[in-house]
SEROVO-379483 format. One record per residue (C-alpha): x, y, z; residue in one letter. Coordinates in nm, 4 decimals. Example, Ala and Ser with C-alpha at 12.3 -4.5 7.8 and 13.67 -1.06 7.14 Angstrom:
# residues 2
ATOM        xx        yy        zz  code
ATOM    1.2300   -0.4500    0.7800     a
ATOM    1.3670   -0.1060    0.7140     s
END
This chain:
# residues 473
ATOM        xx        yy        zz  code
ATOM   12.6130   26.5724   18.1374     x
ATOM   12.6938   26.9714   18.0946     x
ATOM   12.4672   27.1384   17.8389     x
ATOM   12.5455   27.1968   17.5072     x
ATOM   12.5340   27.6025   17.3939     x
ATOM   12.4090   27.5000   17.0420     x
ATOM   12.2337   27.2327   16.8423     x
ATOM   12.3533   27.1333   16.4868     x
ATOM   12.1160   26.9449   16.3315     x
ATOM   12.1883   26.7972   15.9640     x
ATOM   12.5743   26.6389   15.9693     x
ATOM   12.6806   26.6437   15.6739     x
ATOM   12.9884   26.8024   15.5315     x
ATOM   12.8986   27.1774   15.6671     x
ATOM   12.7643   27.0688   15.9250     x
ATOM   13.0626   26.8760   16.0222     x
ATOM   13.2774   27.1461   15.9545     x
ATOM   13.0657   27.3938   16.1628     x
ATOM   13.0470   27.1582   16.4851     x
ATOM   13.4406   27.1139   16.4505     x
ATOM   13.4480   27.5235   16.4180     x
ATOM   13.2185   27.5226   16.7591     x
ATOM   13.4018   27.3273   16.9562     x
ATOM   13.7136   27.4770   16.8874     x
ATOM   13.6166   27.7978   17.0170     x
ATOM   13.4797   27.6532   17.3258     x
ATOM   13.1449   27.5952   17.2687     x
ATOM   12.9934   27.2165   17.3103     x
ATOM   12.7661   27.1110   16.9923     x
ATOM   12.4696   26.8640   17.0318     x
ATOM   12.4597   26.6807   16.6930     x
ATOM   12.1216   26.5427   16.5443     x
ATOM   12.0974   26.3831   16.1592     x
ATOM   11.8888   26.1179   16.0602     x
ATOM   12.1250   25.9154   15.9190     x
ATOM   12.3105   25.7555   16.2483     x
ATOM   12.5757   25.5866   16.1027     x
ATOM   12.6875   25.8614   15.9108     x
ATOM   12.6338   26.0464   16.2548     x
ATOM   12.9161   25.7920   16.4197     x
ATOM   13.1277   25.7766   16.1624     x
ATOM   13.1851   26.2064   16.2400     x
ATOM   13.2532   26.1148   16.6031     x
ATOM   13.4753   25.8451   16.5677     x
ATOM   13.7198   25.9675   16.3166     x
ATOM   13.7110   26.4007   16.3326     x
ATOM   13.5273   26.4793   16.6587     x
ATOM   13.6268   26.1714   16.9093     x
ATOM   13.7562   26.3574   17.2398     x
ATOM   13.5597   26.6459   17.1477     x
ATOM   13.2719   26.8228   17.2898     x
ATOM   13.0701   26.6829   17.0488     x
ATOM   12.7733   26.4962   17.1382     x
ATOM   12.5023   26.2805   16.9393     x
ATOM   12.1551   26.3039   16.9987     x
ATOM   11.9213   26.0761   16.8283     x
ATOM   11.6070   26.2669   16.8429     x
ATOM   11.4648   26.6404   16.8610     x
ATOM   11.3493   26.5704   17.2943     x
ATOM   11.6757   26.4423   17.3524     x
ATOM   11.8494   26.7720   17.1419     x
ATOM   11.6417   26.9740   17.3894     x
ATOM   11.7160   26.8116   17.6397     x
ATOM   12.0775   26.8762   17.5859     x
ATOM   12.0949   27.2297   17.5226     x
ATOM   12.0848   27.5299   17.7572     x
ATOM   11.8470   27.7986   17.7692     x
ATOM   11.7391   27.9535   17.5132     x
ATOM   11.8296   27.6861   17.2825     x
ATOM   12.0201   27.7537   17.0010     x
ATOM   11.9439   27.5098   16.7247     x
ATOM   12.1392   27.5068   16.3821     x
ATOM   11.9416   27.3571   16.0331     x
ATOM   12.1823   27.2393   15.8417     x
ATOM   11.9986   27.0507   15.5513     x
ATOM   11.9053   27.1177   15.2043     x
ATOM   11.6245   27.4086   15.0942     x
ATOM   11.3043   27.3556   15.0135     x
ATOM   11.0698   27.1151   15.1705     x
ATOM   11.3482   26.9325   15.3960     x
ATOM   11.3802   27.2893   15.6305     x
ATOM   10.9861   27.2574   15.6381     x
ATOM   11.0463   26.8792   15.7713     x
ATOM   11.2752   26.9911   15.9643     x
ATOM   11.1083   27.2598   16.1205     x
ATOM   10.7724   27.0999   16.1655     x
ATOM   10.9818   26.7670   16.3748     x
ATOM   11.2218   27.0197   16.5790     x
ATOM   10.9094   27.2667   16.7116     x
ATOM   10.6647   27.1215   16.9176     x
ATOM   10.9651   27.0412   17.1388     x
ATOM   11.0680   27.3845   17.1732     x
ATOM   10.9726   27.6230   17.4174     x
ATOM   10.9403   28.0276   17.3367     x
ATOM   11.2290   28.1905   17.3176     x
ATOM   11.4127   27.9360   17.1539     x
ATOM   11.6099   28.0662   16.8546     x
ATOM   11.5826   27.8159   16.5307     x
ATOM   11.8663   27.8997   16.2637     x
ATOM   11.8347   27.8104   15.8864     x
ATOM   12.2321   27.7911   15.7862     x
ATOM   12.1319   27.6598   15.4346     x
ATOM   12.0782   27.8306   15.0859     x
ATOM   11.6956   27.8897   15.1179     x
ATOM   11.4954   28.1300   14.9337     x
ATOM   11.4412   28.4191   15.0695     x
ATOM   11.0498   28.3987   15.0825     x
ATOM   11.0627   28.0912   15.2066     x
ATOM   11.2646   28.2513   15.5360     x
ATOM   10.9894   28.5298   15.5367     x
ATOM   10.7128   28.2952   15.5454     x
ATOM   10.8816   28.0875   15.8177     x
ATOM   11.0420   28.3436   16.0288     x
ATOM   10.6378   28.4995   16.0616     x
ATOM   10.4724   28.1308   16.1341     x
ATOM   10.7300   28.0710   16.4157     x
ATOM   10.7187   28.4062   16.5319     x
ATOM   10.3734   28.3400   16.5954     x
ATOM   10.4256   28.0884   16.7728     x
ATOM   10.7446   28.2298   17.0070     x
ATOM   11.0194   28.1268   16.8620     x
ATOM   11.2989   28.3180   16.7294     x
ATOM   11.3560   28.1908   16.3543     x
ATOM   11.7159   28.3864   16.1665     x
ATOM   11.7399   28.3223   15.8196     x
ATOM   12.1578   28.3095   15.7950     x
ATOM   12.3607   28.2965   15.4782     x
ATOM   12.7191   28.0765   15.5147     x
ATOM   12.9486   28.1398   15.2575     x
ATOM   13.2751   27.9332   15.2165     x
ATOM   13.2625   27.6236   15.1602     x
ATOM   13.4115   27.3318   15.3583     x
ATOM   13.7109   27.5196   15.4591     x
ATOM   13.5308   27.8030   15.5569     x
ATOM   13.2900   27.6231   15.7867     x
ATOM   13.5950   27.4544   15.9530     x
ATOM   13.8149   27.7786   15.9756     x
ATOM   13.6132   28.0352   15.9660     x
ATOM   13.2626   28.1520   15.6963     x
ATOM   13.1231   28.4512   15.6145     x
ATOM   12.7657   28.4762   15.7665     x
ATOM   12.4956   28.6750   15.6070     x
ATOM   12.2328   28.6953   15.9841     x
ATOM   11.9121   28.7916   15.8778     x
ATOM   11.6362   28.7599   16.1784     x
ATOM   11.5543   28.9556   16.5029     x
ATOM   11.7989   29.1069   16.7291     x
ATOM   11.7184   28.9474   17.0534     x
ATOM   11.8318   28.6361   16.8703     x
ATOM   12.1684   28.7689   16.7368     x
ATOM   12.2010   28.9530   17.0806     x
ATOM   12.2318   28.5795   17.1845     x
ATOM   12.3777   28.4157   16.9122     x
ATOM   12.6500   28.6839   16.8283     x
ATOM   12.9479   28.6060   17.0517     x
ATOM   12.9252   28.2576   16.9093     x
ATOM   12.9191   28.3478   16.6161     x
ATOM   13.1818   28.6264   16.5827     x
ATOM   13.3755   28.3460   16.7479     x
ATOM   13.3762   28.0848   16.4901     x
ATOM   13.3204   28.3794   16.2212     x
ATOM   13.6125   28.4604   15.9366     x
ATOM   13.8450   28.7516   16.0649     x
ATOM   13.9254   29.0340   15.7973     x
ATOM   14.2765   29.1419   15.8149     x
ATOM   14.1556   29.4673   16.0715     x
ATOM   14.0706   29.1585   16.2854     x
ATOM   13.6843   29.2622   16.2205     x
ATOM   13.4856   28.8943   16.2500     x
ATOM   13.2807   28.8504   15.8819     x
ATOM   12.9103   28.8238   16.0605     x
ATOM   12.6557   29.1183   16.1257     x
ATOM   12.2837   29.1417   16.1836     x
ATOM   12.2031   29.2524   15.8586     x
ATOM   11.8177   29.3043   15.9132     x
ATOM   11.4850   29.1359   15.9538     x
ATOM   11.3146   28.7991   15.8380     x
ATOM   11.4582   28.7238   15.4927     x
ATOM   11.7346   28.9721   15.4858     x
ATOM   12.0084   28.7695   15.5614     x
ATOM   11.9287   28.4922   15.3163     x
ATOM   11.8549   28.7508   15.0429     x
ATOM   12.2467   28.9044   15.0831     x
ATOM   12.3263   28.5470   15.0792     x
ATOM   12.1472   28.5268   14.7123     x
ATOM   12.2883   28.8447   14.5933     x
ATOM   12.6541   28.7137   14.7118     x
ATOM   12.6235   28.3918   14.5409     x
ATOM   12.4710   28.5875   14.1997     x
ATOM   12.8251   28.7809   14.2190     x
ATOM   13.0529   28.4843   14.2472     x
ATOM   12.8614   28.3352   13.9112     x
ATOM   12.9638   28.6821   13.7657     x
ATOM   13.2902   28.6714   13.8224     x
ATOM   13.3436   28.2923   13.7795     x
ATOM   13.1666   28.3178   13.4082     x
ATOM   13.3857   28.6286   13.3835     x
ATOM   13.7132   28.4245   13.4710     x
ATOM   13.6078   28.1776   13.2481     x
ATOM   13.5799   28.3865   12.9546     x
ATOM   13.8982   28.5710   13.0022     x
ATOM   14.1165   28.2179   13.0392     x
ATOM   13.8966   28.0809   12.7173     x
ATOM   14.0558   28.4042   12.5368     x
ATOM   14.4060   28.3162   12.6693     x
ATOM   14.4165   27.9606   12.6203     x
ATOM   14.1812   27.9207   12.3053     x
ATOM   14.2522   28.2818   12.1479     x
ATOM   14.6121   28.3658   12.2415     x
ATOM   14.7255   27.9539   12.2324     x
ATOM   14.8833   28.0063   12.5764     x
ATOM   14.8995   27.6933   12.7947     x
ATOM   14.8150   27.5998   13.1415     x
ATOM   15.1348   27.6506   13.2551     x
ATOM   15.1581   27.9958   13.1026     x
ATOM   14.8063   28.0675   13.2639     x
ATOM   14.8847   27.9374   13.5937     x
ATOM   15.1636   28.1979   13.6027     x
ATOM   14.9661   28.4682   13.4794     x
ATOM   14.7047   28.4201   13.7109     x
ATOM   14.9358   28.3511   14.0210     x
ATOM   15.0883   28.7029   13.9573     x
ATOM   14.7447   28.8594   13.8733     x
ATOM   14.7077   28.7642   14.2472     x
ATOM   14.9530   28.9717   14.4007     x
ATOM   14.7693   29.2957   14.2396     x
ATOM   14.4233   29.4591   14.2703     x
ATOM   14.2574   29.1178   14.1514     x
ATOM   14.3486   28.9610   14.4198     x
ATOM   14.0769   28.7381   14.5218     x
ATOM   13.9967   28.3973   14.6351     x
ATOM   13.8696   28.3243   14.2973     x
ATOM   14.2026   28.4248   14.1264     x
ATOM   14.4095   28.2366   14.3855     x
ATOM   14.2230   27.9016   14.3394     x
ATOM   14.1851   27.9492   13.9514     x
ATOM   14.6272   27.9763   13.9218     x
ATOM   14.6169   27.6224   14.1604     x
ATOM   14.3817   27.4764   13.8792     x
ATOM   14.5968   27.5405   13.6216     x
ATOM   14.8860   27.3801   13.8155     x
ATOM   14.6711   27.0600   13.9138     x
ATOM   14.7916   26.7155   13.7236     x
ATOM   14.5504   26.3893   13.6173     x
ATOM   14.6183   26.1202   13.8374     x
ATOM   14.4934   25.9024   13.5815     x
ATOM   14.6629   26.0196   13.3019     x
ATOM   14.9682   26.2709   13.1821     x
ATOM   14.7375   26.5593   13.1278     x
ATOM   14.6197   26.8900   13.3191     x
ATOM   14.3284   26.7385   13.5680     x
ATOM   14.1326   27.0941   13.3984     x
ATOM   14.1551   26.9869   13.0906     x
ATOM   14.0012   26.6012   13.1635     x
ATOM   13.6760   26.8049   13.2829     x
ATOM   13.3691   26.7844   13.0648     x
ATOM   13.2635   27.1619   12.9967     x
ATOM   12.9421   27.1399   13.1929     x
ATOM   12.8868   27.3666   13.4760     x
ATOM   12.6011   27.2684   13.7200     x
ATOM   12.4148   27.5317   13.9303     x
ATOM   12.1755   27.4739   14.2525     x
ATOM   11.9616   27.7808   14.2024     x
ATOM   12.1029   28.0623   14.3895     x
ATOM   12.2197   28.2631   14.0935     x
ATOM   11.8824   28.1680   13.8972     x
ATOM   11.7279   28.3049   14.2047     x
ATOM   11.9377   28.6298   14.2017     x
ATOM   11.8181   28.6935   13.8358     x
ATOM   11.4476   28.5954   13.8830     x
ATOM   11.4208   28.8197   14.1647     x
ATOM   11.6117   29.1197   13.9524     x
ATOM   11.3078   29.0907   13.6970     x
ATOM   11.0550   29.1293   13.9876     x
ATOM   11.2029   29.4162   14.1746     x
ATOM   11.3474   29.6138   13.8408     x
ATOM   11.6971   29.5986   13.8725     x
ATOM   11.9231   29.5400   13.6110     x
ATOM   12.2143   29.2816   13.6675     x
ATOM   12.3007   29.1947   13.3469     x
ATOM   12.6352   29.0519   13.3915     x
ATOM   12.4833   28.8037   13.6864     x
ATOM   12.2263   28.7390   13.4056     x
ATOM   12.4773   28.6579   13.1323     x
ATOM   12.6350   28.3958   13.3763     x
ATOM   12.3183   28.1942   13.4392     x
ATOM   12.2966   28.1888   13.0794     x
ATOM   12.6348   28.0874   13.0571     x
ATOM   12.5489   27.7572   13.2571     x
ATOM   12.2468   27.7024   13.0980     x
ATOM   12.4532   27.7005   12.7154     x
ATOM   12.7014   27.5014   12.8778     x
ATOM   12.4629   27.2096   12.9396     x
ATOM   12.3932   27.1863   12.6108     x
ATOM   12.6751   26.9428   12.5614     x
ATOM   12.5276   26.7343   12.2919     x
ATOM   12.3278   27.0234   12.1014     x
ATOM   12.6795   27.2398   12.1045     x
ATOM   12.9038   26.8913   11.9519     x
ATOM   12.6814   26.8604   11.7048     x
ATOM   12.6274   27.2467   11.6313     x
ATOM   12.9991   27.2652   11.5817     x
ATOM   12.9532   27.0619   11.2690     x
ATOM   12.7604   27.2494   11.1101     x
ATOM   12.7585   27.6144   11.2207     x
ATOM   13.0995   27.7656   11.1724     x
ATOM   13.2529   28.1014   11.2597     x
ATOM   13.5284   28.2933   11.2031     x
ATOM   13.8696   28.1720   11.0960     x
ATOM   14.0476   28.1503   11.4522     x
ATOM   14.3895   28.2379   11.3352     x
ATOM   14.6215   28.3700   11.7115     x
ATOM   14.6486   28.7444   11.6378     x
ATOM   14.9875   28.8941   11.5396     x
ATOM   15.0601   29.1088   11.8340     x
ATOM   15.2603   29.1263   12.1639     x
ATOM   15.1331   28.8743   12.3294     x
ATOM   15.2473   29.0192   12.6678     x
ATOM   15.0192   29.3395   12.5564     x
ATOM   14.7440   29.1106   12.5112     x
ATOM   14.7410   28.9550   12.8718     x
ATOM   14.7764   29.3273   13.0144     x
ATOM   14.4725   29.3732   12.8147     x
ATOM   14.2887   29.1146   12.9199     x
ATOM   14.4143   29.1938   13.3205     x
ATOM   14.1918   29.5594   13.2444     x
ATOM   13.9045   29.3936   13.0838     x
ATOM   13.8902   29.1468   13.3625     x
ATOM   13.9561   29.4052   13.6516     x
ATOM   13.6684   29.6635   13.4624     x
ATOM   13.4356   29.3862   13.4365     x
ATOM   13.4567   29.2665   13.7839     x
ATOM   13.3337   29.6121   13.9030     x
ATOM   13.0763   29.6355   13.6756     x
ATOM   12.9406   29.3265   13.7968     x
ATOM   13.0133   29.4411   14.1696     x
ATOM   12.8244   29.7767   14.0898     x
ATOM   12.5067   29.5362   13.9504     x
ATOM   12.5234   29.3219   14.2914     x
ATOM   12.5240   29.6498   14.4813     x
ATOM   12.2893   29.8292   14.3305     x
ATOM   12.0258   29.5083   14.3344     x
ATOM   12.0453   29.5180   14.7172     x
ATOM   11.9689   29.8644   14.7598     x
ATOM   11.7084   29.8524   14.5457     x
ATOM   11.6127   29.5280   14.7416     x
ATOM   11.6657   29.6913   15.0838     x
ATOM   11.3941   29.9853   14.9495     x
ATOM   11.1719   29.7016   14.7961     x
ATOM   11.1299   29.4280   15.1331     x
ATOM   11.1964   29.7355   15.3936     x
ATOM   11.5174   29.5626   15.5112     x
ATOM   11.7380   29.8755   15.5432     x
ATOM   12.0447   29.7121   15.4492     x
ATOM   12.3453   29.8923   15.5212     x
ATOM   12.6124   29.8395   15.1822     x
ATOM   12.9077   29.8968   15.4224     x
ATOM   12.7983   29.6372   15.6278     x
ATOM   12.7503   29.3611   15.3357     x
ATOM   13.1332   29.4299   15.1848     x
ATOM   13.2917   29.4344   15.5311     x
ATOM   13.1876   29.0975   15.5995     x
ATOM   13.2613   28.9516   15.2974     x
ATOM   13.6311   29.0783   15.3109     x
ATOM   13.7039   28.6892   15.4015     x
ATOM   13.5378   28.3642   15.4197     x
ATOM   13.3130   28.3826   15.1428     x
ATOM   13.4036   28.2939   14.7906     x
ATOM   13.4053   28.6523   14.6526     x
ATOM   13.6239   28.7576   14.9162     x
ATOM   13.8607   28.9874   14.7214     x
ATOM   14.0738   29.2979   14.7609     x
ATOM   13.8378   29.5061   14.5699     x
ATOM   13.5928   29.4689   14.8787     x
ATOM   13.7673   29.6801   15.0865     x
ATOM   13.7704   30.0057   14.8445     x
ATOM   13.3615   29.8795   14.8280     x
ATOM   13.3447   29.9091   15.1921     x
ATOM   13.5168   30.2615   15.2034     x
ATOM   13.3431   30.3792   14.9071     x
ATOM   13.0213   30.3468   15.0880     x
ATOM   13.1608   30.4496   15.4253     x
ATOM   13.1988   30.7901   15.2604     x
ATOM   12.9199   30.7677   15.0715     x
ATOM   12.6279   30.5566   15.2267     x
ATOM   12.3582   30.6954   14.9563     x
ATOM   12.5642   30.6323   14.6661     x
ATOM   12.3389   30.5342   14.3521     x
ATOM   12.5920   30.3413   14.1758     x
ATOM   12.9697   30.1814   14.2618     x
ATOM   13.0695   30.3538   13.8915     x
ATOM   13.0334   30.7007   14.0164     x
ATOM   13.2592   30.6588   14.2987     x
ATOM   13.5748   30.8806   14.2087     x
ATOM   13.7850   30.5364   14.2547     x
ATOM   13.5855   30.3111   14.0907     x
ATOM   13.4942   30.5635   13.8296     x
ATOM   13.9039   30.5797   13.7581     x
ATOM   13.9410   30.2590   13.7022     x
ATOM   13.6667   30.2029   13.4305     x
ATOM   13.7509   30.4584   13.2302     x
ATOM   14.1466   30.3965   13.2447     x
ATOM   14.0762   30.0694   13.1641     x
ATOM   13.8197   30.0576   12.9150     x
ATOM   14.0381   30.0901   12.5845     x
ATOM   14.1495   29.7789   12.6733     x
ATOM   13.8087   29.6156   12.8209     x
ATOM   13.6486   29.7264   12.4644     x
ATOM   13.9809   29.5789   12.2912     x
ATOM   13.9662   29.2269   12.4532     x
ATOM   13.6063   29.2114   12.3583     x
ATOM   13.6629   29.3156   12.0077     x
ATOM   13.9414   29.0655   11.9565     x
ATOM   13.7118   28.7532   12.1280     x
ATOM   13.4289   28.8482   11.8843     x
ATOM   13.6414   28.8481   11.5901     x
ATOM   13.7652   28.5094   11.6999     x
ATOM   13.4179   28.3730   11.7560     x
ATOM   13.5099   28.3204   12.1049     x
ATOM   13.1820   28.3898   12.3380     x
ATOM   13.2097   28.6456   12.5611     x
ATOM   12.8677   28.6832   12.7227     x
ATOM   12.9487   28.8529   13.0889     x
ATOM   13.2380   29.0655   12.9309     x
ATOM   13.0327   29.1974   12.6745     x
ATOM   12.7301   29.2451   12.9351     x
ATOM   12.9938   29.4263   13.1975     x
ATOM   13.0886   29.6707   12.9150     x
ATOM   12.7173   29.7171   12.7862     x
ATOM   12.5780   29.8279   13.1330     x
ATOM   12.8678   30.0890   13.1836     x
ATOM   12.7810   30.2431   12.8295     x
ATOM   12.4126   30.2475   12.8838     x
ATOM   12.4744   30.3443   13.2669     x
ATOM   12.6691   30.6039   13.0935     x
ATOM   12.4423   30.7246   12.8269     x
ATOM   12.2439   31.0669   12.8542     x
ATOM   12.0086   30.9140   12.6389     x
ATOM   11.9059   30.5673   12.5330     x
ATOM   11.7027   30.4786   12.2757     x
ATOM   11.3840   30.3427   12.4400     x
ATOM   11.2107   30.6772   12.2804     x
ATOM   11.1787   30.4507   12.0303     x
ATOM   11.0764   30.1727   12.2091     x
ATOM   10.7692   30.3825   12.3663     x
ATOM   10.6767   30.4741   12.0444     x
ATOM   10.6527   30.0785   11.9458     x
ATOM   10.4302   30.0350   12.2675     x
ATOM   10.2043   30.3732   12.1886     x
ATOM   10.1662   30.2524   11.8126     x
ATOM   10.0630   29.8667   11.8919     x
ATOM    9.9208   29.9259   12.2223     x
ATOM    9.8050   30.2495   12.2759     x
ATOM   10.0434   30.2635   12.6043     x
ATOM   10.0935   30.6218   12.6081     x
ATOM   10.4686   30.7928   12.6097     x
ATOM   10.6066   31.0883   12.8184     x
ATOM   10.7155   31.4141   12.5773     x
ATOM   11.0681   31.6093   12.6739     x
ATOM   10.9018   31.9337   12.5913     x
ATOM   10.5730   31.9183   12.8257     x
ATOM   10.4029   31.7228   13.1634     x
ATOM   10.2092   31.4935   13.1370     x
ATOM   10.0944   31.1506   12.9273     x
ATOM   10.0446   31.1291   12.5567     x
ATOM    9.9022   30.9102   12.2943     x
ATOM    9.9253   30.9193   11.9191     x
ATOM    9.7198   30.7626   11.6540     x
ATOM   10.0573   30.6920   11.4676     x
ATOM    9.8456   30.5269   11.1391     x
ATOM    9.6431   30.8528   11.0259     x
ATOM    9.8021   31.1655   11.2328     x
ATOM   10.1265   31.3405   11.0381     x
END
């Protein structure tokens, strides 16, 4: 039987999608998942004809892979990629390249990609972002691992890679060990930013402004065809549009308002404490889920804790969803800036050397924050490749400021209403203390010298001081 060129092992849906993505570009995939009849039902109904093979244990998946062997994890983090390692590498020889496709943490890929380089074995830590579809038609992938593996790997993956619209596949080496699974973090931090950011803007519209889902699916349709053009915006207008099967309603409004997580943005923001950067928009979103799951708490709440009257306000309403456009558009690129500025910081922190350009030119397509804005992100930091902040770019710095009378107007309006506005609010706060010549953690200092003798810096001298702030005048 002729050898496969890679090894998928975990079948489920993105794996499925990936081996489908293989094959079509002419490369035969040697599938291994312990579930076997979940494993046959693939092959008889999306992959029979293919050159897609089952293998029903790790000597027969070397056995049916060329040299090196390329091997694909697709299974959950955690303790199944240990399993999965631990049954997969006794059978392999050196050389052989092991590829973590999943959501793992990034220290996890560090700790593995060193215990399998001790042994020979080439282990890449590589972020896939788009979903289903993307797997099938084309992902962004975030490789993270050495480069005599993506030497190998990379015309298979360009191959099955997403194309930008320069024809540029979305997949790079983006640097060592955990790299490549830490962009894949940042990434998914970003799209819970601009989801909770979404959110709050159509809660404004539909709750604040009384508009309906018809209305909405409009607005956001055309929204589409200008610089918030995104993936997020596209599928957001189809929502809208979307009918019950069960019942006469819209399917959005049937949905309980509980949004789940798996840990990637929690990640983003745990890791944003450690290394001291400040994403406060991503931060404001994993809040946002948290709040949402209190279901019960908030229904009863509601009965007893009441805000302001929330009476439409008596304006052009057309004005209003202009306004809400500029908050939206201002926000999003605060919350890019955050992202960006986290993986430099990151890249300084774990010695990965990430290169900015890189990141936004393969996540132009495939991934779930694809989005127009990603390609002034891209040339931004083409110019630029130090640049300490997206805001001070001379195009992102333009749009900001033109739009923030109506950014700070939105918010306004949504607080008078009592409608939350978390991310919005957080987008807007980090601009004006980005912004601010001086904040006042003076003050602050002077809390931490008076209860805990911590010392504070002076703007007059060098050096440290302390005060005894009870007896000195």
């Amino acid at each position: 039987m002729k050898k496969a060129q890679i090894g998928i092992v975990g079948l489920g849906v993105m794996g499925q999608s990936l081996s489908l993505n293989f094959e079509r570009n002419g490369y035969a995939v040697a599938g291994y998942d312990l579930d076997t009849a979940k494993v046959e039902k693939f092959l008889a109904k999306s992959a029979e004809g293919k050159a897609i093979f089952r293998v029903d244990s790790p000597t027969e998946l070397m056995a049916a892979l060329e040299k090196p062997r390329s091997i694909l994890l697709m299974v959950p983090a955690g303790k199944p990629v240990d399993s999965a390692i631990a049954g997969l590498k006794d059978s392999m020889d050196a050389g052989d390249i092991l590829i973590d496709g999943g959501n793992s943490y990034f220290l996890d890929t560090e700790r593995r990609s060193k215990a399998l380089a001790a042994e020979g074995l080439h282990f890449v830590g590589m972020g896939i972002s788009g979903g289903e579809e993307g797997a099938l038609w084309g992902p962004s992938m975030m490789f993270g691992g050495p480069k005599e593996a993506w030497d190998t790997l990379k015309p298979m993956l360009e191959a099955i890679a997403a194309k930008a619209d320069d024809g540029a596949p979305c997949v790079t080496l983006l640097g060592p060990h955990g790299s490549g699974h830490y962009v894949k973090m940042v990434h998914n931090g970003i799209e819970y930013a601009d989801m909770q950011l979404i959110a709050e803007i159509y809660d404004f519209l539909h709750r604040g402004l009384g508009l309906n889902n018809s209305a909405l699916a409009k607005i956001f349709h055309d929204w589409n065809e200008g610089p918030l053009q995104s993936y997020l915006i596209e599928i957001t207008a189809r929502i809208f549009q979307k009918k019950d099967a069960k019942s006469a309603n819209d399917l959005v409004d049937m949905i309980v308002d509980e949004a789940e997580q798996k840990g990637t943005g929690k990640w983003t923001s745990q890791n944003a404490f450690d290394i001291g950067a400040a994403i406060p928009t991503i931060n404001a979103a994993v809040e946002s889920r948290i709040i949402s799951g209190l279901k019960e708490e908030r229904v009863a709440a509601s009965k007893v804790l009441h805000g302001p009257d929330q009476t439409k306000p008596d304006t052009d309403v057309d004005a209003l969803v202009q306004a809400a456009h500029d908050a939206l558009l201002a926000s999003k690129v605060a919350a890019y800036a955050q992202g960006m500025e986290m993986l430099q910081t990151a890249s300084l922190e774990y010695q990965y050397d990430l290169k900015i350009t890189e990141i936004a030119k393969i996540w132009r397509a495939g991934c779930i924050i694809r989005a127009r804005l990603l390609k002034d992100i891209m040339k931004s930091y083409q110019e630029k490749p130090q640049l300490a902040n997206l805001l001070l770019d001379s195009a992102f710095k333009k749009v900001v400021e033109s739009n923030q009378d109506n950014w700070r107007k939105i918010i306004k309006m949504a607080i008078d209403q009592g409608i939350p506005v978390l991310a919005l609010s957080s987008a807007l706060a980090y601009f004006d203390a980005y912004r601010s010549e001086r904040l006042p953690a003076n003050l602050t200092q002077a809390q931490r010298d008076f209860f805990g003798a911590h010392t504070y810096r002076r703007i007059d001298r060098e050096g440290s001081f302390h005060t005894d702030w009870v007896t000195e005048e």
